[in-house]
N, C-alpha and C positions, 0 to 999 in steps of 0.2 A: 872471752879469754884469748889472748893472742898467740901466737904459735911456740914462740918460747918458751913462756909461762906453760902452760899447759904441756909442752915436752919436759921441762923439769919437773912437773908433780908427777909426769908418770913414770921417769927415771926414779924418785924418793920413794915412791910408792911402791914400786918394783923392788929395790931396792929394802921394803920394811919389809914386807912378802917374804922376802926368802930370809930375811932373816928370822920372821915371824916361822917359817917351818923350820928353821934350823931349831928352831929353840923346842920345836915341840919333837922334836926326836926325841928330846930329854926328860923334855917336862908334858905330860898327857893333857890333854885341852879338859878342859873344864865341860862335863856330861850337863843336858840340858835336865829337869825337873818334868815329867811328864804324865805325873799322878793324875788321874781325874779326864784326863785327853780320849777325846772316843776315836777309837780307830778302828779304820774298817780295814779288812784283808779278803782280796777277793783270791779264789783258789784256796780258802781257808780248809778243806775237806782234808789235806793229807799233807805228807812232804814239806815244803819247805811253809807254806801258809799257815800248817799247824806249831811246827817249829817256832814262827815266829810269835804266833800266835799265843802259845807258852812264856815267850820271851816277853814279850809285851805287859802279860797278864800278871808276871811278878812283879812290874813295876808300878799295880794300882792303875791301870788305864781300862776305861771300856771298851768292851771288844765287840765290835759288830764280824760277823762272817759270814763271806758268798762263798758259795759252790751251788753246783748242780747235785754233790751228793748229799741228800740227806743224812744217812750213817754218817758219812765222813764228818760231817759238821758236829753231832751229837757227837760223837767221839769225841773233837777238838776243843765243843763248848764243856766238855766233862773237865779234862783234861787243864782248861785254862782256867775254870772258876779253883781244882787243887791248886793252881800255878799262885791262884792270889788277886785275879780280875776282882773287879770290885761288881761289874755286872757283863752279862754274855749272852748277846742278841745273835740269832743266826737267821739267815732267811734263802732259802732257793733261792738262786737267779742264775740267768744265762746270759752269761757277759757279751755273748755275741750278737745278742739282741739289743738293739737300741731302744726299742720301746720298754721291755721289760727290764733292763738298766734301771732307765728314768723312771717307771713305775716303781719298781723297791726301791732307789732313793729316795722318792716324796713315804713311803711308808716308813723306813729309815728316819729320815728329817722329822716327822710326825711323834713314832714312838717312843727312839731315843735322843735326835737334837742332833744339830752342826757337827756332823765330822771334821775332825782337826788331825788329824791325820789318814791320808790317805794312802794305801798297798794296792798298789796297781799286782799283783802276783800271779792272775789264775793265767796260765800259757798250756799249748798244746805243742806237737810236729806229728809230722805226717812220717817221716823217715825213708822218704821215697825219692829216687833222682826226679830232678824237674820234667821229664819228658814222661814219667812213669806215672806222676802224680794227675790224679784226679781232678779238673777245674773247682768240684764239692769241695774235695778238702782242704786247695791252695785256698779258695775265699775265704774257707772257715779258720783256717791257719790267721790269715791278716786280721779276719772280724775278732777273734778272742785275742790275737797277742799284741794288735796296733790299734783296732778302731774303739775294744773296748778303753782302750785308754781317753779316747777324743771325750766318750761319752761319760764315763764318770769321773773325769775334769769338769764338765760341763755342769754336771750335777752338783758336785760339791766345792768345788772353786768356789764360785760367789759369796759364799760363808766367808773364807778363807779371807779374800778380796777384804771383804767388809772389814772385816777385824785386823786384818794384817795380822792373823796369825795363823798358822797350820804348816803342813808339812805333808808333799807329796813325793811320796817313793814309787819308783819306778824300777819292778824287777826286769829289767835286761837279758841280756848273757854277751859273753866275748862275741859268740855271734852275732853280736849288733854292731862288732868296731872293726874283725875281720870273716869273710869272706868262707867258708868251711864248705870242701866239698862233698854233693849229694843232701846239701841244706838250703838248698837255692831258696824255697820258697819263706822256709823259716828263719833265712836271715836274714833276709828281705822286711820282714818284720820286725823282727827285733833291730834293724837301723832303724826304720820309721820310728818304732819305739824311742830309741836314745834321742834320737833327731827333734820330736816331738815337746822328749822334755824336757831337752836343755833349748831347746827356741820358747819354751813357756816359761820357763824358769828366766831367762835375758828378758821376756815381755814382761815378767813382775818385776826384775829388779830396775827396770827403765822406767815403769809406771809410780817408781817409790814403795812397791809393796816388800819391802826387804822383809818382813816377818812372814812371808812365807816362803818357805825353804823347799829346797832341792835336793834329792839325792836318789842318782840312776847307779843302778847296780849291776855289774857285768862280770859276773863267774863262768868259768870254765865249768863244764860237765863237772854234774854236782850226782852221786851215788842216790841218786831216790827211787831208781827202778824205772825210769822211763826211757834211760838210755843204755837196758842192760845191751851188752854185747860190745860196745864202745870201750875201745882201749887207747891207753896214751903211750905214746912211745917214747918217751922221755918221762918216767911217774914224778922224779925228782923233780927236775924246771917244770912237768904241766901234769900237777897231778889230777887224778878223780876224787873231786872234793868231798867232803865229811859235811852231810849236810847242816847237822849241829853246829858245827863250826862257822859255817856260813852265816846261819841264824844268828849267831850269836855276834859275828860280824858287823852284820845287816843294822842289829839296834842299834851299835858302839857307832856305827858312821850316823844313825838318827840322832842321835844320844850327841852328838858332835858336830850335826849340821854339817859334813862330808856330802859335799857335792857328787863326785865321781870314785865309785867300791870297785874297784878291777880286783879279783879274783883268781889263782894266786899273783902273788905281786909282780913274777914276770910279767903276767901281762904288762903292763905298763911299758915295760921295755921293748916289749912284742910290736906293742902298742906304735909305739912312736920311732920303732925300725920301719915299720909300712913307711908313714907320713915321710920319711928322708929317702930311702931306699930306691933306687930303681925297680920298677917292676920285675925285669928278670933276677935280681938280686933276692928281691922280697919271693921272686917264687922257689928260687933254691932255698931259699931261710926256711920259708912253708915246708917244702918237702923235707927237709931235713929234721921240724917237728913234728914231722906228721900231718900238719894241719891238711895237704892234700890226699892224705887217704882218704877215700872212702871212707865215711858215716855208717856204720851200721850198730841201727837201733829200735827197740819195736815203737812200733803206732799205737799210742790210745789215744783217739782224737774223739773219744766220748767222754771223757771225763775233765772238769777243768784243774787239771794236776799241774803245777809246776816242775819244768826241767829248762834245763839252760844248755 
């Protein structure tokens, strides 16, 4: 294709896009069917994994669930079979392990069959400034909130591949798009995180696998109890989120094939002040939300709980 031609389809193109979301301000996009779909949630034990886990389970899908806690999971498989699961698999695992990843996914594969949706969700922090923090718990910080992601892509992509169909979510947090300080190590991860799946996500849709979908989720501090003590100084523009809410977010952008969930909607605008901005500009913006106070929040870095 010569250089014209091809600058005009991406002009028409561009061009139907925005008209294509203008319209859907108005009109809500058409929710995808996803009865019978097994999806796995990992950090399914509590918070935001059960939540969705709920969420899911009303709409007929099978629910597989990791955590490390056992209770938490018997709770959430209780919990999602009233929701309306059609069936509710749960199994330990320790997402930061790579072997035993791949180990419960071939028993997964085995048991119940090809994952088609996949919840990247179990996340930890340490809640330490960088210099304070433990080399322990920085590794274990990346291994649960970046590398488990490498490895159960790994495992259950190729299903996905094959069929050109599924769908991988990836929970996030704003901490993956900006910088928060006394979070060095944990947003550190959660970049790699967004980084990871929107570069997997461009390598399916270049390789022709359009049927399998994307969608990275990046919420501001979400109320689950991992980051009691954290306050927002502006509650209006950057509130502390209702986890429910999020949840319930969460499926309407699956539900929609919603590539990128920024959480609340300022981000976005947050978002893309950084990317124009001067750095000292973006740091008076920062301080003036808050974003450079100081983080104070407690540590469970034993449990694979979700917080953003």
């Amino acid at each position: 294709m010569n250089f014209f031609l091809e600058t005009m389809q991406v002009l028409l193109l561009s061009i139907w896009y925005n008209v294509e979301s203008f319209i859907h301000l108005f009109v809500p996009m058409k929710k995808k069917n996803i009865a019978g779909e097994v999806v796995l949630i990992s950090g399914a034990g509590s918070g935001i994994g059960r939540l969705m886990a709920q969420e899911f389970a009303a709409l007929g899908t099978v629910l597989v669930l990791w955590d490390i806690n056992q209770e938490g999971m018997k709770e959430t498989a209780r919990l999602a079979k009233q929701s309306g699961a059609s069936r509710v698999h749960y199994y330990l695992c320790d997402c930061s392990d790579k072997s035993e990843v791949y180990r419960v996914a071939d028993q997964v594969k085995r048991e119940v069959g090809d994952v088609s949706i996949l919840v990247n969700n179990a996340g930890i922090v340490t809640g330490k400034k960088f210099m304070d923090a433990p080399d322990s718990l920085i590794e274990k910080t990346v291994e649960v909130n970046t590398m488990a992601h490498f490895w159960t892509y790994k495992a259950f992509l190729p299903a996905m591949i094959a069929n050109n169909h599924g769908h991988l979510v990836s929970i996030a947090s704003s901490a993956g798009l900006i910088g928060v300080n006394g979070l060095a190590d944990y947003c550190a991860s959660k970049f790699a995180a967004v980084g990871f799946a929107e570069s997997v996500g461009l390598e399916l849709l270049a390789t022709g696998k359009d049927g399998v979908k994307t969608t990275i989720v990046c919420p501001y501090f979400i109320n689950t109890g991992m980051f009691d003590g954290c306050q927002t100084k502006w509650p209006r523009l950057l509130p502390i989120l209702d986890p429910n809410y999020v949840a319930k977010k969460i499926i309407d952008a699956v539900l929609t094939d919603q590539v990128f969930l920024l959480l609340p909607k300022s981000m976005y605008l947050i978002t893309a002040l950084k990317n124009v901005l001067q750095w000292k500009l973006y740091s008076l913006l920062g301080s003036y939300l808050g974003l450079s106070v100081e983080v104070d929040c407690h540590s469970i870095t034993s449990r694979h709980y979700k917080l953003h």
